[in-house]
Each structure stands twice: as C-alpha cells, then as structure tokens.
Backbone as CSV, one residue per row, in Angstrom:
resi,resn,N_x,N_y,N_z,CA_x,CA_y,CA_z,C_x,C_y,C_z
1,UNK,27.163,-24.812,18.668,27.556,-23.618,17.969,26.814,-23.514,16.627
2,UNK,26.719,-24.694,15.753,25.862,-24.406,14.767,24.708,-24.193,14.867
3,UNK,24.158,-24.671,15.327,23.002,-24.677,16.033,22.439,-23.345,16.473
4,UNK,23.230,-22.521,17.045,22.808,-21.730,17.488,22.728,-20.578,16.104
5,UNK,23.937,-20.518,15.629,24.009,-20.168,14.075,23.013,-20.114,13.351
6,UNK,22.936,-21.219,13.611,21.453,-21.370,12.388,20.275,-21.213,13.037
7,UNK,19.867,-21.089,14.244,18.579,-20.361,14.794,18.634,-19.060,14.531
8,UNK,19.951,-18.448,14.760,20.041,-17.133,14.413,19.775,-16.557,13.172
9,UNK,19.827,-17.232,12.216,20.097,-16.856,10.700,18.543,-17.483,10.858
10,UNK,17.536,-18.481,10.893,16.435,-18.650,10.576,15.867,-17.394,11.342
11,UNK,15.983,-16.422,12.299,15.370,-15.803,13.408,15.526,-14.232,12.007
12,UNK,16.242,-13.898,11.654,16.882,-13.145,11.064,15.989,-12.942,9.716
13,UNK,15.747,-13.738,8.994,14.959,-14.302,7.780,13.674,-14.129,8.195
14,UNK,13.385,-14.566,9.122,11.977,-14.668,9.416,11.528,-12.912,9.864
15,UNK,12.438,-12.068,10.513,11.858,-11.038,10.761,11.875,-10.025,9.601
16,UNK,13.034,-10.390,8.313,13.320,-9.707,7.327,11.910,-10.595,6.822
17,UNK,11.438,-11.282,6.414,10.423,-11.821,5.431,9.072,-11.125,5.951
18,UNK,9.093,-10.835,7.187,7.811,-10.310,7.735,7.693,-8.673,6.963
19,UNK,8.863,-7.931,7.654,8.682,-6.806,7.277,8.332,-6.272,5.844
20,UNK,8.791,-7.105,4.689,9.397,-6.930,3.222,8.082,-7.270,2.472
21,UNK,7.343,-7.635,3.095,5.795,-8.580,2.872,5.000,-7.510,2.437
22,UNK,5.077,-6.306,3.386,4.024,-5.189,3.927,4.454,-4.152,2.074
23,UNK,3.187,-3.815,1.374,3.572,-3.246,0.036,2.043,-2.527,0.700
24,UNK,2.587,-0.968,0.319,1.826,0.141,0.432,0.920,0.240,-1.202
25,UNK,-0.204,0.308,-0.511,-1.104,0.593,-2.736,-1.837,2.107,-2.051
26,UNK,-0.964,2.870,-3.317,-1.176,4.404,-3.371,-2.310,4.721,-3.815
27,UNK,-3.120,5.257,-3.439,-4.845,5.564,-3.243,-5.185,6.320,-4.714
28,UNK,-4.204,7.474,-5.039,-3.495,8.086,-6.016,-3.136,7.220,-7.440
29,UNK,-3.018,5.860,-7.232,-2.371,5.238,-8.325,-2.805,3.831,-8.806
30,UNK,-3.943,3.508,-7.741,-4.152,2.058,-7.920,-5.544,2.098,-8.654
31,UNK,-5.812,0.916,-9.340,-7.164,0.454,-9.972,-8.318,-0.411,-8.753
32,UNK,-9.479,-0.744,-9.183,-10.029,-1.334,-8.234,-9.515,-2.661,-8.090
33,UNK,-8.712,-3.621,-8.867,-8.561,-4.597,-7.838,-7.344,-4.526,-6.490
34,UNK,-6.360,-3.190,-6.868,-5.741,-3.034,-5.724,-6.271,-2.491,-4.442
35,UNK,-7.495,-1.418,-4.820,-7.964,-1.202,-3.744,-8.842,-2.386,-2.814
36,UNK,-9.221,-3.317,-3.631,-10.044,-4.030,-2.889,-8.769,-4.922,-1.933
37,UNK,-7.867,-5.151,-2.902,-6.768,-5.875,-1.562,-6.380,-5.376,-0.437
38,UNK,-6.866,-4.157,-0.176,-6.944,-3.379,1.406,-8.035,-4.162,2.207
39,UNK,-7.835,-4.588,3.377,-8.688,-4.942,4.054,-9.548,-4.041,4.907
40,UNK,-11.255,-3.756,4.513,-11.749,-2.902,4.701,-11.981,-2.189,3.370
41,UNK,-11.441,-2.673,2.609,-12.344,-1.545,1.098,-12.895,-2.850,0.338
42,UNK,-14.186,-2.232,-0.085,-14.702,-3.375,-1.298,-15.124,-2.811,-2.314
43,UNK,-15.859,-3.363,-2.869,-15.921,-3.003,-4.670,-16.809,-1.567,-4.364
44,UNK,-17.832,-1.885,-3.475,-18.475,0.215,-3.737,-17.565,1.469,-3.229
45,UNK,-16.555,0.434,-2.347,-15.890,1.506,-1.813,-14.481,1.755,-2.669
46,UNK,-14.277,0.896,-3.098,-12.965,0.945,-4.126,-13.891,1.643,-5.584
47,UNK,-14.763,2.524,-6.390,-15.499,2.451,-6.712,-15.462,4.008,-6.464
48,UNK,-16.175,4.080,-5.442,-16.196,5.532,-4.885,-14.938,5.927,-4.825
49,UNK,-13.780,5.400,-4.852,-12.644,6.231,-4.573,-12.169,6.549,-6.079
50,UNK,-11.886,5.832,-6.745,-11.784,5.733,-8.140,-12.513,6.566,-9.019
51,UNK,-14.341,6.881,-8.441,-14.656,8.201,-8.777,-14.612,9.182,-8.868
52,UNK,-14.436,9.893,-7.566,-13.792,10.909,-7.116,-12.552,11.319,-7.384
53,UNK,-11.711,10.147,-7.868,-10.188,10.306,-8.038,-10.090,11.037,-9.665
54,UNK,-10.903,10.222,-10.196,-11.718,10.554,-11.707,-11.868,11.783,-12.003
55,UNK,-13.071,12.177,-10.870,-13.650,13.911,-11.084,-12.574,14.938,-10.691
56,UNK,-12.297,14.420,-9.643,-11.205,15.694,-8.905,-10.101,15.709,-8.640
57,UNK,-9.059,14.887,-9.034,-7.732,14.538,-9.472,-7.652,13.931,-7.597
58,UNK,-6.063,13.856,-8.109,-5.551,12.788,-7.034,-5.482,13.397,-5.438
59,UNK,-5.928,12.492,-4.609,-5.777,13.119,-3.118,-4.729,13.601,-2.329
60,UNK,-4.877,14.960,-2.124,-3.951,15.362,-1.400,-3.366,14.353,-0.104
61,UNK,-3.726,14.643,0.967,-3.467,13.502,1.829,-4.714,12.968,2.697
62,UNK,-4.507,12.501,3.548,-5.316,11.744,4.442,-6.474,12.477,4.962
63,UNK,-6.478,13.600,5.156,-7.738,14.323,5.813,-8.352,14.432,4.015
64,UNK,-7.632,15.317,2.726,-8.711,15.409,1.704,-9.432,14.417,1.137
65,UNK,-8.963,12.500,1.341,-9.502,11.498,0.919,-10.947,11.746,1.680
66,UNK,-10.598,11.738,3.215,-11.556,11.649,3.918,-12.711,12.683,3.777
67,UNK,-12.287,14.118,3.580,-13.252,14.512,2.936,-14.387,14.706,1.965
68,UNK,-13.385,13.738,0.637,-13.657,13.868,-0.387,-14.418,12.324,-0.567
69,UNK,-14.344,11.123,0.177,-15.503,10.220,0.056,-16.394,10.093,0.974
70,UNK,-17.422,9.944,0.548,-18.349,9.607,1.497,-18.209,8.543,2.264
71,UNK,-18.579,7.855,3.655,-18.260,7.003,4.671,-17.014,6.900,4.647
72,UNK,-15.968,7.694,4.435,-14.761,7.621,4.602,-14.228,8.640,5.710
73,UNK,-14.405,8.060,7.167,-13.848,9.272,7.996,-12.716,8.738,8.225
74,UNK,-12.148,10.307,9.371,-10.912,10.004,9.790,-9.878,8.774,10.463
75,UNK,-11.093,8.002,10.998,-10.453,6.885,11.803,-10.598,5.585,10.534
76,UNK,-11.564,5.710,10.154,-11.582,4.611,8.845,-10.262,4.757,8.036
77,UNK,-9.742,5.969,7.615,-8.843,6.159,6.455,-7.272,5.960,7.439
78,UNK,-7.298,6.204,8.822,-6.487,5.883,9.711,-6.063,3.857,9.226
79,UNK,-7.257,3.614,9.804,-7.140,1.976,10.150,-6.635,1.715,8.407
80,UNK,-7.173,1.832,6.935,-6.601,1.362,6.058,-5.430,1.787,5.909
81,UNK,-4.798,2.947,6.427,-3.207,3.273,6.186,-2.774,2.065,6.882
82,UNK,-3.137,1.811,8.080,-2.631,0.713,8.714,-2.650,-0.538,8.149
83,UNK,-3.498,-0.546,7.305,-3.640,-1.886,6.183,-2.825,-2.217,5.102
84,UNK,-2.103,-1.020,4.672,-1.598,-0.821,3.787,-1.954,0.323,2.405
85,UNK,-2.936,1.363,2.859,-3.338,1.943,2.210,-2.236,3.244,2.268
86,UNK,-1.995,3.985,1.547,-1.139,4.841,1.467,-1.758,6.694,0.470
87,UNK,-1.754,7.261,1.262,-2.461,8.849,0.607,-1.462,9.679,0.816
88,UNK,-1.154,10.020,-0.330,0.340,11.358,-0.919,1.719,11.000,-0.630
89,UNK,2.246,11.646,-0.839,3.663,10.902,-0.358,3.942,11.604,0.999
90,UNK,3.665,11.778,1.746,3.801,11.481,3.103,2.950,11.129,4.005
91,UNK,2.951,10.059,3.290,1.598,9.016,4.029,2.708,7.947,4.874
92,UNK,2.427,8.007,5.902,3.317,6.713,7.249,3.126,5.564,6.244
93,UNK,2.659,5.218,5.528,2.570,3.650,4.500,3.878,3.749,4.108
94,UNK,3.818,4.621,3.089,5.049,5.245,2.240,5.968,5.125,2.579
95,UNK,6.388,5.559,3.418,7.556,5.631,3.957,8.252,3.816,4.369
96,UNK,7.415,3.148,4.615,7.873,1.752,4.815,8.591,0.875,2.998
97,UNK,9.912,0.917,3.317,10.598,0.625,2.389,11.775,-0.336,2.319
98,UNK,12.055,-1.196,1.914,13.651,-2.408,1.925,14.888,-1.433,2.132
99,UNK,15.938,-1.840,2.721,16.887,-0.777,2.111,16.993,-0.909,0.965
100,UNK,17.593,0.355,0.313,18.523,0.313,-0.596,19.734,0.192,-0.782
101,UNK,19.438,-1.203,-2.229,21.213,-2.333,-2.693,20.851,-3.433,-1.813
102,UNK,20.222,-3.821,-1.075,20.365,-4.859,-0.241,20.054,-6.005,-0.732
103,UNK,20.892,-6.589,-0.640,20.900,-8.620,-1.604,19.301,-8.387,-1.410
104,UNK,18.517,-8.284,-0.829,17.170,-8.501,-0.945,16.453,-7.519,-0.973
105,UNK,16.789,-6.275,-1.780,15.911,-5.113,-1.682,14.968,-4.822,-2.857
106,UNK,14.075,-4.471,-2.475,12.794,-4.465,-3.172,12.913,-3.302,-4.634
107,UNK,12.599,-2.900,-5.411,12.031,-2.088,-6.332,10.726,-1.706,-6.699
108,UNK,10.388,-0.785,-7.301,9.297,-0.628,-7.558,8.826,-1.315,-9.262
109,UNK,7.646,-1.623,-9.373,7.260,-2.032,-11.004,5.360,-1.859,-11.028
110,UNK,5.553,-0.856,-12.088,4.391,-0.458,-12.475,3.541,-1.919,-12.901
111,UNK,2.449,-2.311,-12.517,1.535,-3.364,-12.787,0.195,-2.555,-13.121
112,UNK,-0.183,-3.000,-14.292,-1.940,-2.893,-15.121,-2.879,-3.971,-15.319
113,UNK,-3.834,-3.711,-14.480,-4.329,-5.261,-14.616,-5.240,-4.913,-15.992
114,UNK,-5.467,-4.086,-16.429,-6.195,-4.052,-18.127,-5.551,-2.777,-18.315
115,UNK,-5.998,-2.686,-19.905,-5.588,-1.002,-20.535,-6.329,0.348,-20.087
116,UNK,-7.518,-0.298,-19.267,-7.771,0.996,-18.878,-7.751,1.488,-17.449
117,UNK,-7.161,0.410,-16.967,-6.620,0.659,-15.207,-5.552,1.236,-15.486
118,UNK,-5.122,2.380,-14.326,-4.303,3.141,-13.753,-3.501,2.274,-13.133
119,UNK,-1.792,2.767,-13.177,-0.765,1.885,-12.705,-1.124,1.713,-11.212
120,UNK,-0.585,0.640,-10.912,-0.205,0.351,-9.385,1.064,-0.141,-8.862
121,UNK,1.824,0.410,-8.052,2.819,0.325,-7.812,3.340,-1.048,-6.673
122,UNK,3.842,-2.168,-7.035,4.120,-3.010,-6.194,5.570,-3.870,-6.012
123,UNK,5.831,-4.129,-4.795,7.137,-4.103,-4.390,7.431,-5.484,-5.485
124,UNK,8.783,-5.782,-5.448,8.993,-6.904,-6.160,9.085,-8.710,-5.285
C-alpha cells in the first residue's frame, strides 16, 4: 500500500515538474539572450528580430513576425512556437500556464539582463 502511494505521488511530481518546466519568451518582450535560448534562433537571428522589433514596433502575431524577418517563414516560426517561442497574446505558447493559487504555481517576474535590454518575462 505504501508503496504504491508513493509511486503514485513520485508519478504525479514527475508529470507536474515536466509540464511547469516549459516558460514561453515573448518575441515582443525579450532581449537577445532570451531569444537565443529558443532552440533554432542564434545571435543573427535573435538580432534580426530585435531589429525589426526596434524599427517597427512589436509583432502582431505569427504570420506578421514571419513576414516581417527575413528567413523567417511560416513553418520555421511554427517549429519555435513549439520551442517555446511565443508571438502576441494569442500565441498557443501563451496560453501554457500553472494553475492559479496552486502550492506550486508559477508567477510572472520581469528579468533584465543589462539596462538596455528589454524585459523578459519568466516563470518562477
């Protein structure tokens, strides 16, 4: 009986630790070292986004990123949502969230990695 208890409760933990892991970085809000923590963006491409974000304010959603960088098509900007990349607020990233109140629920906290990076938003 304990035993089983306690597989259950390790089984439980382990699928809550998986999910709670996954932190969306808003395309809209992050500096280049968050973009580079997307797998699939690197420094020219975190770079180029940050430019553009610069010149022409923040991206509407997923098709205007893609428009608006170069080598950035539709299936590319697909696969980094899947990475954890996140464009407007109704980006499928976004929406992945802890509950709320839950002994283990997440918040948000603005992080700057210098004074002249733009916030980035990461779970706690």
């Amino acid at each position: 009986m304990f035993k089983q208890a306690l597989s259950s409760i390790a089984a439980f933990a382990l699928i809550f630790s998986i999910g709670s892991a996954f932190a969306a970085v808003d395309v809209n809000t992050a500096n280049a070292d968050a973009l580079r923590g997307i797998k699939g963006i690197g420094p020219a491409k975190a770079k180029a986004i940050l430019d553009e974000r610069q010149a022409h304010g923040p991206f509407k959603d997923a098709s205007d990123l893609s428009a608006r960088v170069k080598g950035m098509g539709g299936k590319t900007v697909q696969r980094l949502e899947a990475e954890g990349l996140a464009v407007g607020a109704t980006s499928k990233s976004a929406a992945v969230a802890a509950p709320p109140g839950g002994a283990n629920s997440a918040g948000a906290t603005a992080v700057s990695a210098s004074t002249s990076a733009k916030p980035v938003v990461v779970k706690k």
